[in-house]
SETI-904077 format. One record per atom (N, C-alpha, C): residue number from 1; x, y, z; chain. Coordinates in Angstrom, 3 decimals. Example, Ala and Ser with C-alpha at 12.3 -4.5 7.8 and 13.67 -1.06 7.14 Angstrom:
% residues 2
    nr          u          v          w   kette
     1     13.190     -5.690      7.800       A
     1     12.300     -4.500      7.800       A
     1     13.200     -3.300      7.800       A
     2     12.850     -2.250      7.080       A
     2     13.670     -1.060      7.140       A
     2     12.900      0.030      7.870       A
END
This chain:
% residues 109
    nr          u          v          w   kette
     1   -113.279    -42.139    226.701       A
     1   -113.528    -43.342    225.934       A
     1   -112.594    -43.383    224.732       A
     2   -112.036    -44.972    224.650       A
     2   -111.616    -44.885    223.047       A
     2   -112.365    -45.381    222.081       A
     3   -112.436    -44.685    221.069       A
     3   -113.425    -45.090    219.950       A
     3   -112.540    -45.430    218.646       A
     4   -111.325    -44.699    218.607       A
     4   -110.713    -45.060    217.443       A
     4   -110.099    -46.897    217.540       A
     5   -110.491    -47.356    216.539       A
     5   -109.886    -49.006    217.097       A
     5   -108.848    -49.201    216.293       A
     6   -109.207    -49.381    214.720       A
     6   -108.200    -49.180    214.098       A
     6   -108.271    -49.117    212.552       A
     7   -106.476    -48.871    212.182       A
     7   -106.131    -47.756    211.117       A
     7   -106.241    -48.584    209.675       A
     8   -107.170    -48.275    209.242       A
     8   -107.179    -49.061    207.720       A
     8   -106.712    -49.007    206.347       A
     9   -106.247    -47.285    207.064       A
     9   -105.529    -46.753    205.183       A
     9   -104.880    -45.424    205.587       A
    10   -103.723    -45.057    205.493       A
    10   -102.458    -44.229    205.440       A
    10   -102.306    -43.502    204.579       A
    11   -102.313    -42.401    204.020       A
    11   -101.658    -41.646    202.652       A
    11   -100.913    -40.285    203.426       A
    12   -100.038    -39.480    202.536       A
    12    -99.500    -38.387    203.176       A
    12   -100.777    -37.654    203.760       A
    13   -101.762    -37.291    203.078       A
    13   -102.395    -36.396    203.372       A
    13   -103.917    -36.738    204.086       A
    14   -103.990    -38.271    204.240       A
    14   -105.173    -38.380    204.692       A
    14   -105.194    -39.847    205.342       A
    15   -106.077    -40.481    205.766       A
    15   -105.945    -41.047    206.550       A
    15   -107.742    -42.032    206.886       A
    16   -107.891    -43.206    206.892       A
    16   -109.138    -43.732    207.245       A
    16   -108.959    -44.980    208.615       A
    17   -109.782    -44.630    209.317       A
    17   -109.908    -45.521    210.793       A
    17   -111.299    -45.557    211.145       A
    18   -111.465    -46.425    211.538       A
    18   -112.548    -47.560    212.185       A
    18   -112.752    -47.166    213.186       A
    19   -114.105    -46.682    213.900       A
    19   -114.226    -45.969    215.278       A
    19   -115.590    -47.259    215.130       A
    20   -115.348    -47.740    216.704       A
    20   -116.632    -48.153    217.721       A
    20   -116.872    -47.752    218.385       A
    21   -118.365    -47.426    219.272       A
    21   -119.002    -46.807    219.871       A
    21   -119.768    -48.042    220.490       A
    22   -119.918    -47.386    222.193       A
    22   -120.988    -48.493    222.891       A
    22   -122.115    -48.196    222.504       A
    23   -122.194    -46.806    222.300       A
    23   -123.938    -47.021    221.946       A
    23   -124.062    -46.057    221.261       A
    24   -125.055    -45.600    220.551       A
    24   -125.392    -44.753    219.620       A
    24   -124.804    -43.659    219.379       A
    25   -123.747    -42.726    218.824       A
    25   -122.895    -41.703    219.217       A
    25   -123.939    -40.312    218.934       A
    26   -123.481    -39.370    219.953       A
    26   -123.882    -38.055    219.480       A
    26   -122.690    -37.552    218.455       A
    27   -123.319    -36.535    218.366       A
    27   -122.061    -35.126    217.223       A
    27   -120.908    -35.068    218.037       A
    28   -120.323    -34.493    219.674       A
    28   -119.638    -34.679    220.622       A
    28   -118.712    -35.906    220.271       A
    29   -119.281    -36.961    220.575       A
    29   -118.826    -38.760    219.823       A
    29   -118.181    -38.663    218.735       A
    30   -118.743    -38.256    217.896       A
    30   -117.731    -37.943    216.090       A
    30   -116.544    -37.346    216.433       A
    31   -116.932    -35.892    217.251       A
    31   -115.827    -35.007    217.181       A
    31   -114.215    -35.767    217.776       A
    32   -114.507    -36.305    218.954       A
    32   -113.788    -36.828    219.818       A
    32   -113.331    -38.135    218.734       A
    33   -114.061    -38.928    218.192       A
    33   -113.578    -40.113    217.598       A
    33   -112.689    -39.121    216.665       A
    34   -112.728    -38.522    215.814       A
    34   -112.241    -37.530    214.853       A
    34   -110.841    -37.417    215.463       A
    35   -111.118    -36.505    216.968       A
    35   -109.734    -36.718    217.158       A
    35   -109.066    -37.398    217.630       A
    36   -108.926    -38.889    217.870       A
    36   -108.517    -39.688    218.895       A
    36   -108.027    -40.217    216.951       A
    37   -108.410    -40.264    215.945       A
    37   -108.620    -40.795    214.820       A
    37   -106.798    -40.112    213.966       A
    38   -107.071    -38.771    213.727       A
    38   -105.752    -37.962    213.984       A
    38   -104.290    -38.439    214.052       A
    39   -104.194    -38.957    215.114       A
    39   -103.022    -39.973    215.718       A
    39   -102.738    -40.551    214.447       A
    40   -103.334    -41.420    213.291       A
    40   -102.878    -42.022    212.432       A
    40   -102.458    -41.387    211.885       A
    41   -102.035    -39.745    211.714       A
    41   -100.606    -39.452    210.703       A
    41    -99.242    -39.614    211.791       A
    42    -99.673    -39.794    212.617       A
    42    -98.417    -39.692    213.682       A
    42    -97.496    -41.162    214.039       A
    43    -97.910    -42.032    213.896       A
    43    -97.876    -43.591    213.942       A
    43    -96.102    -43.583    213.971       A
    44    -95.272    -42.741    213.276       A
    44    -93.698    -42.954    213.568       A
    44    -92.850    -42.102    214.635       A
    45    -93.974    -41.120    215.176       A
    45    -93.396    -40.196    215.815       A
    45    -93.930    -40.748    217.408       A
    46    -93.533    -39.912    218.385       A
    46    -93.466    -39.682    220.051       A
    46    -94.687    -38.772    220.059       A
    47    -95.749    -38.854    220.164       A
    47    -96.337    -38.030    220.307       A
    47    -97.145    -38.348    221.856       A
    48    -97.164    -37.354    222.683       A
    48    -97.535    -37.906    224.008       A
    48    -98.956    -36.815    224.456       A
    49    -99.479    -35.896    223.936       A
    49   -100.871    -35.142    224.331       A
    49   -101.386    -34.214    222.871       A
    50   -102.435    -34.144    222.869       A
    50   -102.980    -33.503    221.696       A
    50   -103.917    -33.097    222.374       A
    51   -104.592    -31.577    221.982       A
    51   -105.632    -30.882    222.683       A
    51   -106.451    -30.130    221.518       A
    52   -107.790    -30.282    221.622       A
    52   -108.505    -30.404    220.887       A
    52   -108.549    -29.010    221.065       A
    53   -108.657    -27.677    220.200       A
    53   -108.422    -26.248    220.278       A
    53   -109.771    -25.931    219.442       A
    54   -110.373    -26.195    218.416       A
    54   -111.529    -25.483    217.306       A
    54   -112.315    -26.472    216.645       A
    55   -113.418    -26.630    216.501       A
    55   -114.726    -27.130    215.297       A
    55   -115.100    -26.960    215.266       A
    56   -115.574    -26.840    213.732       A
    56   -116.878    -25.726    212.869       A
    56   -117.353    -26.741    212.054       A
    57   -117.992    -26.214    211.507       A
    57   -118.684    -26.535    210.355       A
    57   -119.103    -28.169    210.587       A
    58   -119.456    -28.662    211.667       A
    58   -119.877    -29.887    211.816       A
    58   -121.539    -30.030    211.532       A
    59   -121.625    -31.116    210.526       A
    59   -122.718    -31.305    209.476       A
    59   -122.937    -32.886    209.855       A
    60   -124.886    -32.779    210.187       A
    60   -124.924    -33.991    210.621       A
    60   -125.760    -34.232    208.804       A
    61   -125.133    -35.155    208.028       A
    61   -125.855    -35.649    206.770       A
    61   -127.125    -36.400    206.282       A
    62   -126.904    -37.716    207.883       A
    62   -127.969    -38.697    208.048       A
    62   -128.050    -38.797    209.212       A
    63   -129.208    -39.665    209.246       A
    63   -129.262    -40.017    210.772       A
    63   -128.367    -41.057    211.149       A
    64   -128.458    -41.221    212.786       A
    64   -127.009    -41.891    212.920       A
    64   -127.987    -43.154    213.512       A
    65   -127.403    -44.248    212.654       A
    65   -128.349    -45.613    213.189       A
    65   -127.286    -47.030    213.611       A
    66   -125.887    -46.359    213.202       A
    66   -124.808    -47.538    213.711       A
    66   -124.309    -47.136    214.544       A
    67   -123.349    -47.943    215.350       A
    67   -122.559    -48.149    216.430       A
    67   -120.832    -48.100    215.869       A
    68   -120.847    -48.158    214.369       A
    68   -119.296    -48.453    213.462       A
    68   -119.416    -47.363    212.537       A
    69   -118.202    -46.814    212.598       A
    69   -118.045    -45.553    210.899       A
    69   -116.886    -45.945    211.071       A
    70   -116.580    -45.516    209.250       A
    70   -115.508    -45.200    208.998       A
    70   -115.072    -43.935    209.233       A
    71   -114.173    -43.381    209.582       A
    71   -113.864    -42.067    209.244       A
    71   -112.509    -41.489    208.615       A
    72   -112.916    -40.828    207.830       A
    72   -112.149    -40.434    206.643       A
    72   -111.233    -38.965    207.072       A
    73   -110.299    -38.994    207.379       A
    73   -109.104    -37.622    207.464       A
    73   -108.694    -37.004    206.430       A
    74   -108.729    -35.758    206.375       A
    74   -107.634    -34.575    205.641       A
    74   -106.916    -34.061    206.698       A
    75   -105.610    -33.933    206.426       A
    75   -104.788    -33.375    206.627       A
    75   -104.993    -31.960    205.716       A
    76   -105.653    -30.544    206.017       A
    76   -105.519    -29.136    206.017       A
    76   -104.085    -28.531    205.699       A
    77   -103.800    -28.485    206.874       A
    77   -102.350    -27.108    207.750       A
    77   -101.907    -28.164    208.568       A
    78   -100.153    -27.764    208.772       A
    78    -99.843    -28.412    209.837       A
    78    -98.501    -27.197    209.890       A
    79    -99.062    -26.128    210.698       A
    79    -97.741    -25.295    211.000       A
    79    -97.261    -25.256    212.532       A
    80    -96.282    -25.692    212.540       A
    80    -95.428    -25.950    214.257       A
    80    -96.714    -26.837    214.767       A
    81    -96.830    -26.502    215.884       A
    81    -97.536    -27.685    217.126       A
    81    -99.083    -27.631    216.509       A
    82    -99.754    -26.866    215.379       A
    82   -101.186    -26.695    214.902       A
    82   -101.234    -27.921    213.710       A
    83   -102.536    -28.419    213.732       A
    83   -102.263    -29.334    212.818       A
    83   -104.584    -29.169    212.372       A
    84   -104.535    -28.938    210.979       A
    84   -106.307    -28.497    211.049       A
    84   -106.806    -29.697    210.156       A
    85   -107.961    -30.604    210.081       A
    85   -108.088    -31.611    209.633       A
    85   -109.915    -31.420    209.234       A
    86   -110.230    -31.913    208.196       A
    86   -111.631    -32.329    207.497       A
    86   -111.708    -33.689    208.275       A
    87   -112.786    -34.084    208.499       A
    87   -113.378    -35.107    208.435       A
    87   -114.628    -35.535    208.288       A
    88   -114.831    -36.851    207.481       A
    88   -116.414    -37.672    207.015       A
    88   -116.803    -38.519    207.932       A
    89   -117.317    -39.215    208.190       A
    89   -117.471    -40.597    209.252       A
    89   -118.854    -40.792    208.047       A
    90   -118.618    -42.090    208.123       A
    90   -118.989    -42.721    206.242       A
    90   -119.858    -44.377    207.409       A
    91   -121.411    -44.372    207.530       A
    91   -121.350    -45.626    207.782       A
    91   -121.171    -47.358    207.541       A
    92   -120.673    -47.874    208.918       A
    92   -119.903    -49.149    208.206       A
    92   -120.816    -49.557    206.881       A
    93   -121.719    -50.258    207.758       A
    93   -122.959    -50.948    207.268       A
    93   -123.780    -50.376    205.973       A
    94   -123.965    -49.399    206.168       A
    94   -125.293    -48.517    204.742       A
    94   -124.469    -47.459    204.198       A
    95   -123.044    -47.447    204.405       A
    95   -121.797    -46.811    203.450       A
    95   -123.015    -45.597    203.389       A
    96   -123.351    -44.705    204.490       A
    96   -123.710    -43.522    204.325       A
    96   -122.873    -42.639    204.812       A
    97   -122.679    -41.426    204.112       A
    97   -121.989    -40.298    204.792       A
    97   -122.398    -39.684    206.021       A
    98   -122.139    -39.666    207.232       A
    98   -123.234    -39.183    208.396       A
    98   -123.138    -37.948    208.807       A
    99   -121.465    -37.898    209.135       A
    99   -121.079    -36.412    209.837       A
    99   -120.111    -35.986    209.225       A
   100   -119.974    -34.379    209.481       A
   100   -118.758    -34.264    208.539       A
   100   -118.356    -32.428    209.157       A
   101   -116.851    -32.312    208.912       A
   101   -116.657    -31.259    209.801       A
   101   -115.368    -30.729    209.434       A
   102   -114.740    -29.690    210.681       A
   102   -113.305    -29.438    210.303       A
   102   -112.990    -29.343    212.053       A
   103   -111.605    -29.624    212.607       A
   103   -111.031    -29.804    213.826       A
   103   -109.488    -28.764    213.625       A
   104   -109.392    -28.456    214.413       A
   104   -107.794    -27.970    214.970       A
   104   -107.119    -28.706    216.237       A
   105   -106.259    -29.122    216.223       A
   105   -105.271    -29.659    217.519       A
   105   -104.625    -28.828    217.955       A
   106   -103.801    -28.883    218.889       A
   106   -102.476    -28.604    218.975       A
   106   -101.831    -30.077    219.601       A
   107   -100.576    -30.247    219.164       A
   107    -99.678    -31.557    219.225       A
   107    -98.476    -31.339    220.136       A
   108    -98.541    -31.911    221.521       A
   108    -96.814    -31.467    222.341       A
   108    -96.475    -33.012    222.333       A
   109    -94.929    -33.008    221.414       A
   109    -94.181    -34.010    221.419       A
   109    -93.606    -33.838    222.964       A
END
């Protein structure tokens, strides 16, 4: 599924995108939106597969009652093809913080 729709705010180090969901997301749902989300530091480059390698520390805050988050990126580390990222997913609607975590990729141009 794609959940990331789209990119609302750019900075070197971080990054916010708009994920929809058909229906109520699990923790799984975040993670995956999280990384499908990612891609927005990449937007000038070739990037053709990313593989989801590590997550920890995934923290559910609230309950999850929307179908829309924002979700909010850090850019961590990015050494050779590893790239390690924070993320919030902030809801649209009741601007609550819901989930929140840390991811590793790996990136083959």
């Amino acid at each position: 599924m794609h959940y990331a729709k789209d990119i609302v705010n750019v900075s070197d180090n971080s990054v916010e995108v708009c994920c929809i969901f058909d229906t109520l997301p699990t923790l799984a749902m975040f993670i995956e939106a999280a990384a499908q989300s990612s891609i927005a530091f990449d937007q000038d480059k070739q990037v053709k597969i990313g593989f989801l390698t590590t997550v920890k520390d995934v923290i559910l805050l609230s309950d999850i009652v929307e179908m829309e988050y924002l979700f909010v990126l850090k850019k961590i580390a990015e050494i050779g093809e590893f790239r390690q990222f924070s993320f919030l997913a902030i809801g649209n609607e009741g601007n609550l913080e819901t989930v929140s975590g840390y991811f590793t990729i790996i990136v083959k141009e």
